[in-house]
C-alpha positions in Angstrom: 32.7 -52.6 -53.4 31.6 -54.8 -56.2 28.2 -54.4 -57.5 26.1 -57.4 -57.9 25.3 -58.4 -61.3 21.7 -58.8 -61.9 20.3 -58.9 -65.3 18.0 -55.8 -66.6 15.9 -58.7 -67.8 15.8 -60.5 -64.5 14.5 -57.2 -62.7 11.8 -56.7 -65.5 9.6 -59.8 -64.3 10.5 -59.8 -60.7 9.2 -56.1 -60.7 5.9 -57.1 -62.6 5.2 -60.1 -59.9 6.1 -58.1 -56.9 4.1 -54.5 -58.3 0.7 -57.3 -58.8 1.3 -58.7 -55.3 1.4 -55.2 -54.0 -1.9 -53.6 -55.3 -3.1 -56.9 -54.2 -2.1 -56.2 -50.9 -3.3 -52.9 -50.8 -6.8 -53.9 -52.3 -7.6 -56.2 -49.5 -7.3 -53.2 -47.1 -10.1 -51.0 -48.5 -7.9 -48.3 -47.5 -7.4 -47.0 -51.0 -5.7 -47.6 -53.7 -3.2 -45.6 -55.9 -5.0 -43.3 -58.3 -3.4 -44.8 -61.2 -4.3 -48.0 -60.9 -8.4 -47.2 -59.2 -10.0 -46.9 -62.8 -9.2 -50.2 -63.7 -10.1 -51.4 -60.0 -13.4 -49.2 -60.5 -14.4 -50.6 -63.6 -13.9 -54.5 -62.3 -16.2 -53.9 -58.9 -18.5 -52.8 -61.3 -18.6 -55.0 -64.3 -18.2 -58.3 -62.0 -17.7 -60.5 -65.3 -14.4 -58.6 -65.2 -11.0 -59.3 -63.2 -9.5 -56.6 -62.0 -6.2 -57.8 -64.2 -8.9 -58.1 -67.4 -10.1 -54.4 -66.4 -6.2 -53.2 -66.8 -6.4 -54.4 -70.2 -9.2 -51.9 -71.3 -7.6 -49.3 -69.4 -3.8 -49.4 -70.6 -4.9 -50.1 -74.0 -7.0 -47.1 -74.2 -4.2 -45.1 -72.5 -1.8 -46.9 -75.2 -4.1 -45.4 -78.2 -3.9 -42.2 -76.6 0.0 -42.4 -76.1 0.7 -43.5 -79.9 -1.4 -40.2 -81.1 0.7 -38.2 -78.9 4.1 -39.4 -79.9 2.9 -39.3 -83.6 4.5 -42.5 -84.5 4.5 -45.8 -83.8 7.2 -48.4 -83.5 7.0 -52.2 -82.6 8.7 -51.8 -79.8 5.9 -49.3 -78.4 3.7 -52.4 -77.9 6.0 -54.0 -75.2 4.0 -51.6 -72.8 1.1 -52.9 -73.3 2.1 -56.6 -73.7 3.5 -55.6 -69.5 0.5 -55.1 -68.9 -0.7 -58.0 -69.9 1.8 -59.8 -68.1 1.0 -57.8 -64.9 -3.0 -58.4 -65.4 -2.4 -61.9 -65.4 -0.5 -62.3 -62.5 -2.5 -59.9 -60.6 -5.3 -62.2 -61.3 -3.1 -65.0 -60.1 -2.1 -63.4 -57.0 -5.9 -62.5 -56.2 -6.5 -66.3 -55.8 -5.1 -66.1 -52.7 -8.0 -66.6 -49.5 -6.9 -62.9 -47.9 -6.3 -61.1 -51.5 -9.5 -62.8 -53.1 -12.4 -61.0 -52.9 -14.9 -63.4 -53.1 -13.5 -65.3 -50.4 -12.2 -62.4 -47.9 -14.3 -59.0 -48.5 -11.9 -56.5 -48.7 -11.8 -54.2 -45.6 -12.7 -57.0 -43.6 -9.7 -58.5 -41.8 -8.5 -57.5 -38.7 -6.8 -54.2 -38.0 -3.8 -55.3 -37.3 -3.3 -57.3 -40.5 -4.4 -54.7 -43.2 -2.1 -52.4 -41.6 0.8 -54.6 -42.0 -0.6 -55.4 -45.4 -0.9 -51.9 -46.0 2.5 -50.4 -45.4 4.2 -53.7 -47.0 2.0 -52.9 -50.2 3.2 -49.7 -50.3 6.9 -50.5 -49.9 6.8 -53.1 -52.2 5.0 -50.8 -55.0 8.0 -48.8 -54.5 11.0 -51.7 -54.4 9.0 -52.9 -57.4 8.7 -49.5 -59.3 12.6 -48.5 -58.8 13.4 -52.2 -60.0 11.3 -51.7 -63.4 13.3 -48.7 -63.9 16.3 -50.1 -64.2 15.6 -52.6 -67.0 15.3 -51.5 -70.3 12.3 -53.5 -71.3 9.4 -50.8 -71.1 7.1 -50.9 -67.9 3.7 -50.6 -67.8 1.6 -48.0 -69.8 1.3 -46.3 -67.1 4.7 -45.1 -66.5 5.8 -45.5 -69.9 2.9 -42.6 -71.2 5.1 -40.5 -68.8 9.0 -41.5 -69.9 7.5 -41.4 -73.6 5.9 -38.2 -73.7 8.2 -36.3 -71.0 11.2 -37.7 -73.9 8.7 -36.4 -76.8 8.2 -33.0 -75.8 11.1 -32.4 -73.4 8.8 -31.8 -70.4 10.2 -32.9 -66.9 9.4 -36.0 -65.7 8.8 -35.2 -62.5 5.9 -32.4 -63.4 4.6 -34.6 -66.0 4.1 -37.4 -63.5 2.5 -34.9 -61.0 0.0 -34.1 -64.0 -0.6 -37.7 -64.7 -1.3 -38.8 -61.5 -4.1 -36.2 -60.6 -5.5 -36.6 -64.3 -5.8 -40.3 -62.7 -7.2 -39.2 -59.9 -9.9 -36.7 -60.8 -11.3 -39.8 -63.5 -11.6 -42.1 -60.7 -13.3 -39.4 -58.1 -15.5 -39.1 -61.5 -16.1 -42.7 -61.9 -16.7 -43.2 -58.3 -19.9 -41.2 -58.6 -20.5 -42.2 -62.0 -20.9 -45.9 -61.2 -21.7 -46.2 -57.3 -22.8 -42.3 -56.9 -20.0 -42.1 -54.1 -16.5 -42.6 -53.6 -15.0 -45.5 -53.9 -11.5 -47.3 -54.4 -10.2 -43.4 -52.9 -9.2 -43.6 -49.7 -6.9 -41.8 -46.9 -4.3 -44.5 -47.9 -4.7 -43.0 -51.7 -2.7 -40.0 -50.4 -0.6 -41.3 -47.8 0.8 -43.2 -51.1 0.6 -40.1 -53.4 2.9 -38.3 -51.2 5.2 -41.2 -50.1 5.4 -43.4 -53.3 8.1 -41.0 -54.8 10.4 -40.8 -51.5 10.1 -44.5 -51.2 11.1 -45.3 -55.2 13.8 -42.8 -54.8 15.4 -44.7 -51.9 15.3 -48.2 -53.6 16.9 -46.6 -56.8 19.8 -45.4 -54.7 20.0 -48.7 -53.0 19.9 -50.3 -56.1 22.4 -48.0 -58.0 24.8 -48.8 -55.2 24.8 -52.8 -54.6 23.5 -53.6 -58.1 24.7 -53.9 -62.0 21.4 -54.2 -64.3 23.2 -54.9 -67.5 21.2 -56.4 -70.0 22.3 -59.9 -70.8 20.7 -59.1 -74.5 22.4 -56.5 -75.7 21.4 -56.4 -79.4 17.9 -57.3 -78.6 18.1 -53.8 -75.8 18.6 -51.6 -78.6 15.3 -51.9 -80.0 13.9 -50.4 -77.2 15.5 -46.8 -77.3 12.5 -44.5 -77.7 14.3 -42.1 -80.2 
C-alpha cells in the first residue's frame, strides 16, 4: 500500500497545536497533569501575572541551560528547542481562551463529570497522537523531549531509561513545589499516573500507525541537515 506523503515539516506544527490543546484539556479536569509539564503549571497558579504558556518559558529555558552544559557544546541549531517551546507557549495560551479551558472563566475541576472524563481520556490520546507525530519530523521538539534524545545521543544511555529518569526527576520537583508554594499537593493527581503508565503504550501505537500509512519526508532537505545532533 502506498504511504501518504506528509511533510516532516507539516507534522512539526500540527503536533505543537494538538500537544497545547491537550494539556489544555487535561488542565481543565483537575485530575492531574503530566509531571513534565506540572512545574511550569505550578509556577503559573502561583505567580498569577504569569500564563501558564509564559511559565513554560522559564522552565524550558532553564532546562535548555542545563542541557547545553551537559552536551558541552553548543550549536545554533540547539536553540530550535527552545524556540518550540515558544511556539507551544503561545498557542497554549491561545487555546486557554477558550470558556471550558480558561480558567478564569471555568475553574478547573468544575465541570460536570461526564465532560472532564471525555476531556480527560481525549487529552491523553491526543498527548500521545501529538508526541508520536513530533517524532517523526526532524525539527527538534520541545525541551523536554529533546534534553532526553540529546543527552541519551551524548552519552549513549538508552532512551527509554533516560526518559524513565527524566520523568520522575520531573515529578519529585513538582511534589516539592507543591508544598513549597501551596504546602500541599497540587497539579498531581491520580490522572498524573494513569498517564505516566499509559503515555508510552499510547505514543508507541500512533508511531506504528504512522510508520505504516505515512511518509514524513522533509520537503527541505538541505535546511534538515542542520539539525543532525552529531
Amino acid at each position: 500500500m502506498k504511504k501518504i506523503r506528509f511533510c516532516g515539516e507539516a507534522a512539526y506544527f500540527v503536533s505543537l497545536t494538538v500537544l497545547a490543546l491537550a494539556v489544555s484539556l487535561i488542565a481543565s479536569t483537575n485530575f492531574g497533569l503530566s509531571m513534565v509539564v506540572a512545574p511550569a503549571y505550578l509556577l503559573s497558579m502561583k505567580l498569577e501575572f504569569l500564563t501558564f504558556g509564559q511559565s513554560e518559558y522559564i522552565v524550558q529555558g532553564l532546562l535548555f541551560i542545563l542541557l547545553c552544559i551537559l552536551m558541552k557544546k553548543v550549536k545554533l541549531a540547539f536553540f530550535f528547542s527552545f524556540i518550540s517551546g515558544l511556539i507551544y507557549g503561545v498557542i497554549l495560551d491561545a487555546w486557554r481562551l477558550l470558556p471550558h479551558l480558561n480558567p478564569d472563566v471555568t475553574v478547573p475541576g468544575t465541570l460536570p463529570l461526564p465532560l472532564k472524563i471525555t476531556y480527560f481520556v481525549l487529552g491523553m490520546l491526543l498527548t500521545g497522537f501529538s508526541i508520536a507525530l513530533c517524532f517523526k519530523s526532524y525539527l527538534y521538539p520541545q525541551v523536554y523531549d529533546f534534553f532526553v534524545m540529546g543527552i541519551s545521543e551524548k552519552y549513549k544511555i538508552p532512551e527509554g531509561k533516560l526518559k524513565l529518569i527524566f520523568d520522575l526527576s520531573c515529578l519529585t520537583v513538582s511534589v516539592a513545589m507543591s508544598f513549597i508554594l501551596f504546602g500541599k499537593i497540587t497539579g498531581i493527581g491520580f490522572g498524573t499516573f494513569i498517564m505516566a503508565f499509559l503515555n508510552g503504550v499510547i505514543i508507541g501505537a500512533f508511531g506504528k500507525f504512522f510508520d505504516k500509512h505515512f511518509d514524513f519526508s522533509p520537503a527541505l532537505k538541505k535546511f534538515s541537515k542542520h539539525f543532525e545532533i552529531d
